[in-house]
N, C-alpha and C positions, 0 to 999 in steps of 0.2 A: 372277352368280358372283363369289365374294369371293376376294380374291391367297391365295395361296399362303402367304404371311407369315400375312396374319389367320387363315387354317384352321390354320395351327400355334400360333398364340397361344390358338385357340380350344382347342383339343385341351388347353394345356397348364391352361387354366381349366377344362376340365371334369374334369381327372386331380388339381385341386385341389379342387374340390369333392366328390368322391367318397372321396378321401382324409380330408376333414374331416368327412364324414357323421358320424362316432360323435364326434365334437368336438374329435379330437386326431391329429395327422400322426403317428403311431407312428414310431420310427426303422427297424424294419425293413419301411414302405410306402415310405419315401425310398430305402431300398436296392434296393429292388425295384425301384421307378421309375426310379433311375437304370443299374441292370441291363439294363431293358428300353429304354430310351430310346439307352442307348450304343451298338446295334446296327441306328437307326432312321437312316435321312439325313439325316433334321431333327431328331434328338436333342435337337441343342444349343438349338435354338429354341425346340423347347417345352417344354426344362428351363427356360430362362428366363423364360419365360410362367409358368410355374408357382410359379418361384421368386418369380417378381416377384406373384402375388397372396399367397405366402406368409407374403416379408415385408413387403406391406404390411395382412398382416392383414384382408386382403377376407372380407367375407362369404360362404361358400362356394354360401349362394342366388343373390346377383347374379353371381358367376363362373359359377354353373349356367346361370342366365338368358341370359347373354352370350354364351357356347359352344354354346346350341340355338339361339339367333338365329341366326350365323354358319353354322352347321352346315344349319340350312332352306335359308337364303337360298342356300347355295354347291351344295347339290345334292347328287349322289354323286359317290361318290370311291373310288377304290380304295387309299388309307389307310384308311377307314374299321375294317375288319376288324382292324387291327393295332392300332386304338385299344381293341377289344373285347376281344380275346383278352388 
């Protein structure tokens, strides 16, 4: 099982790679995201996660890559569902 920290980094790389699927962060996926992140415990965490593959202009495949590792390896969770919806 992976910390709690890495599952919200994880989360915020996989909410950047799904965002970048069509090749571009639209401004209102950023609103939404942070809509929805605002009302989470660990909002803040994995805005920053996200932010941080943002701007460093990650590939949204290796951020995909990197948040299903995490995500096997850690097991379930009951965040999960709140990453879905």
């Amino acid at each position: 099982m992976v910390s709690k920290t890495r599952l919200n980094d994880a989360f915020g790389e996989l909410i950047y790679a799904v965002a970048l699927a069509d090749g571009l962060i639209q401004k209102e996926e950023l609103d939404k995201i942070e809509e929805v992140l605002q009302n989470h415990p660990w909002g803040k965490d994995i805005k920053w996660s996200f932010d941080y593959e943002n701007q460093k202009n990650n590939d949204p495949k290796d951020a995909y890559e990197k948040a299903l590792y995490v995500l096997k390896e850690h097991g379930p969770d009951p965040d999960y569902p709140f990453l879905i919806d």
